[in-house]
N, C-alpha and C positions, 0 to 999 in steps of 0.2 A: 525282404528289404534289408540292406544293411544297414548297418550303424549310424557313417556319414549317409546317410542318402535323409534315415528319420532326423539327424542332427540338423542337416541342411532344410527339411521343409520347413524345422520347428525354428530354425533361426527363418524362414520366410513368414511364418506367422508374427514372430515374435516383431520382425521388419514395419508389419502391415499394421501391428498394433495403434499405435500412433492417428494412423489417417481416418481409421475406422473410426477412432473417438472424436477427432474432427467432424466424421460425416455424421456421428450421432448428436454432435453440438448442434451441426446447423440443422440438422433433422429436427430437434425440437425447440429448435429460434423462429423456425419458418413455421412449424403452429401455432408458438404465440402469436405470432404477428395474424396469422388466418384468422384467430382467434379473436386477436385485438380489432380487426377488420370486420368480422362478420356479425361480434356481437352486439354491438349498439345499431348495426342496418336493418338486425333480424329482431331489434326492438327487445331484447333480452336486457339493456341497458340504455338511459337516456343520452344522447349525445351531447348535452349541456355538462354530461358526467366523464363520459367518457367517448370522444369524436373515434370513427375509423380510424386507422393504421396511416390510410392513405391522407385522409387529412393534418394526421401528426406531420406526412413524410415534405409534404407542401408546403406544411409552415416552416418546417425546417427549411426548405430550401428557400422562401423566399427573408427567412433572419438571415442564411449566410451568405446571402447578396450586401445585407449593410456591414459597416462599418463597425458600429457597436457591439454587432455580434462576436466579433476576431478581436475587439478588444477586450471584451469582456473573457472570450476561451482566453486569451493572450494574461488576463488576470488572476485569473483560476489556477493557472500553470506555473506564472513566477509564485504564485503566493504558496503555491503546493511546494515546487521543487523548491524554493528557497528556507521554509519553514524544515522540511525534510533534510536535507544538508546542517543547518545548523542540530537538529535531534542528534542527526548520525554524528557529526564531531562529536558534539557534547558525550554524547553519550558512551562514544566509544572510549575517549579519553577518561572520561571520570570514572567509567567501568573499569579501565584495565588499572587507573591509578585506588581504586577502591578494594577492588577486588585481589589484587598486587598485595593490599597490608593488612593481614588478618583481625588485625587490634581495629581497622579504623573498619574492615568490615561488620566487624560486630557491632562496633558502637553508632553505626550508620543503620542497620539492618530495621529496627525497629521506625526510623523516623521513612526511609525507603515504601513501610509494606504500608504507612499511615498516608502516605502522600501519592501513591502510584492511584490508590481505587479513587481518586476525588475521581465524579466528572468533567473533563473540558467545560460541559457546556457549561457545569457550576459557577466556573471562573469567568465567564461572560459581563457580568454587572462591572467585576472589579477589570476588566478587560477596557472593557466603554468607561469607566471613571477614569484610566491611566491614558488611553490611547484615542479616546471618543472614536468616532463610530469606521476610522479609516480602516486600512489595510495590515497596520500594527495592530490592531486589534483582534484581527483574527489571525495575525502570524504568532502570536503570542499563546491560542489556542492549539493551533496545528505543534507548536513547536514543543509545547507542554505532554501533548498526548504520544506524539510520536518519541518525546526523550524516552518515557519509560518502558515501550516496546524492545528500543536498542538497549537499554542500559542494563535491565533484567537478564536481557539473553548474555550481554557480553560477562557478567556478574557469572553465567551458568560457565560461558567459555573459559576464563577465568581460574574458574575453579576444579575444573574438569580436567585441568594442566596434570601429565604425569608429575608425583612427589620426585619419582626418582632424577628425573630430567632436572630439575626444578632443584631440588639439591646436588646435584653436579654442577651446576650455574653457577651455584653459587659457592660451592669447595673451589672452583676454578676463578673465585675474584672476577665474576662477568660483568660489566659494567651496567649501570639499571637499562639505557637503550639499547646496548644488546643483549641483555635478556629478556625484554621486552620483545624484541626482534627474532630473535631464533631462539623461544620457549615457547613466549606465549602467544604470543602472536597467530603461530601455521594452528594450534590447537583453538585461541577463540575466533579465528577467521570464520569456520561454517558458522556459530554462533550468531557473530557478526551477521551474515548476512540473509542470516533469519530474522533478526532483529530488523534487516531494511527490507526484506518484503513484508515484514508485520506493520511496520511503521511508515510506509509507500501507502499502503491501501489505510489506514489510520487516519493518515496525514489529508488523504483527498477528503475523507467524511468531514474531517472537521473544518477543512477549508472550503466545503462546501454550506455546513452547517452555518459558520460565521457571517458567511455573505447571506444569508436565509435570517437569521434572527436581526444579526446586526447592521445588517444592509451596504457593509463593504464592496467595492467592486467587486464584480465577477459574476459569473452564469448561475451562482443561489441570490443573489440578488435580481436578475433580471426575472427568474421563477417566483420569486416574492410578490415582482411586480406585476406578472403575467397573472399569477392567480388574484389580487386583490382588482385587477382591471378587467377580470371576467373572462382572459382572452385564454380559456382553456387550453385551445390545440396550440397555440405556442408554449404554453406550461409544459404541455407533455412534448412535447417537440426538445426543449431545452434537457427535461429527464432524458429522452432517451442520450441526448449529446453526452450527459454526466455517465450514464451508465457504460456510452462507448468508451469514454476514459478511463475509466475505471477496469474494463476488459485491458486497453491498452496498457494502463498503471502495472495490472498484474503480467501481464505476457510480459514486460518490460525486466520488472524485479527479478520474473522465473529467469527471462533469459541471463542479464544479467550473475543471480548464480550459477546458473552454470558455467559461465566464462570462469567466472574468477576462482572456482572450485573446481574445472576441469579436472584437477590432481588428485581430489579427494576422491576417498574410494568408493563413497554413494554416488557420487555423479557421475562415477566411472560405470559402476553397475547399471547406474540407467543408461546409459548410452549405450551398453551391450545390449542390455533387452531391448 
């Protein structure tokens, strides 16, 4: 066999790779679900605990006949994506303007590593005293958790800047936005957008969290209310909605890096294999 003949099967493998992991995801999606189905019918668990599969799939369908239900997904989504965009500025700006001045990083570093590990959900009491129990309430969570995913990575981007590049910038009198622009910028961009799919899947926990403790609109609150009203298979009906999200959140973030990183040369290499 030649050369190109093994190169070309192994780029046909390398092709297939992809769909294969696909047919292995839904390969073991459709056992839980066999699994979720058969275990409380074969009496293995109580259905007051856990309803069939197909039970969940009915209550779902009959919540997204109403109203409340698409308001509620429709709540969930601005309070995610809008908490999420204000993290991403913040973060990215403060990042490049911190990380940009080594005097004010150091003297930032230490209040940084004290304030990043709070929990969100700690800040909950002082959340409900400022905003009572609305939807500022838990944007103010979501917004909290997801700054410090973006702002730590942009801090790595940042720093990560060749010196040599970085001293030529500025022997050359670059002005700070385009040094900002054509230094640091193309170097903390992957950063960048580690920091939003770190902070994409973040931002839906705690804006799910929020409406669950705090009872803000949205589909953790209608789950609040499904499990204190007994009505199990809408409770689970509503998880499986969040978890679909949460699949889409991440496919969304991936895709999006790789658009915007097309250039870089890890997202080149995968796109070859």
């Amino acid at each position: 066999m030649t050369a190109a003949g093994a190169s070309g099967r192994g780029a046909g493998r390398r092709r297939h790779r992809p769909s294969s992991a696909w047919g292995l995801g839904l390969l073991g999606l459709a056992g839980l679900m066999a699994a979720v189905e058969l275990a409380p019918r074969a009496g293995l668990v109580q259905r007051r605990y856990l309803p069939p599969f197909s039970t969940m799939v009915s209550s779902l369908a009959d919540q997204a006949g109403t109203g409340a239900f698409w308001r509620a997904l429709l709540d969930t989504l601005r309070g995610w994506a809008t908490g999420l965009a204000i993290a991403l500025a913040a973060g990215v700006v403060l990042g490049i303007a911190i990380g940009g001045v080594p005097l004010l990083r150091a003297a930032l570093a230490s209040t940084i590593e004290f304030l990043r590990p709070i929990p969100s959900v700690a800040l909950i009491p002082l959340a409900v005293l400022l905003y009572g129990t609305g939807a500022r309430s838990t944007l103010l969570l979501v917004v909290y958790a997801s700054f410090w995913q973006v702002l730590v990575q942009v801090l790595y981007g940042v720093r990560d800047v060749d010196p040599v590049a970085r001293e030529t910038a500025r022997s050359y009198r670059f002005r700070t936005l385009t040094r900002v622009r054509t230094v640091i910028w193309p170097t903390a961009l992957p950063y960048v957008m580690t920091g939003f799919r770190l902070g994409a899947a973040v931002a839906l926990i705690l804006e799910i969290t929020g409406e669950l403790v705090i009872g803000s609109p949205g589909l953790g609150e209608r789950i609040a209310v499904a499990q204190t009203s007994g009505a199990v298979d809408a409770m689970y009906a509503l998880v499986i909605v969040v978890g679909l999200i949460g699949v889409a959140v991440n496919l969304l973030a991936r895709a999006t890096e790789r658009r915007v990183l097309r250039w870089h040369p890890s997202v080149r290499r995968e796109a070859v294999a």
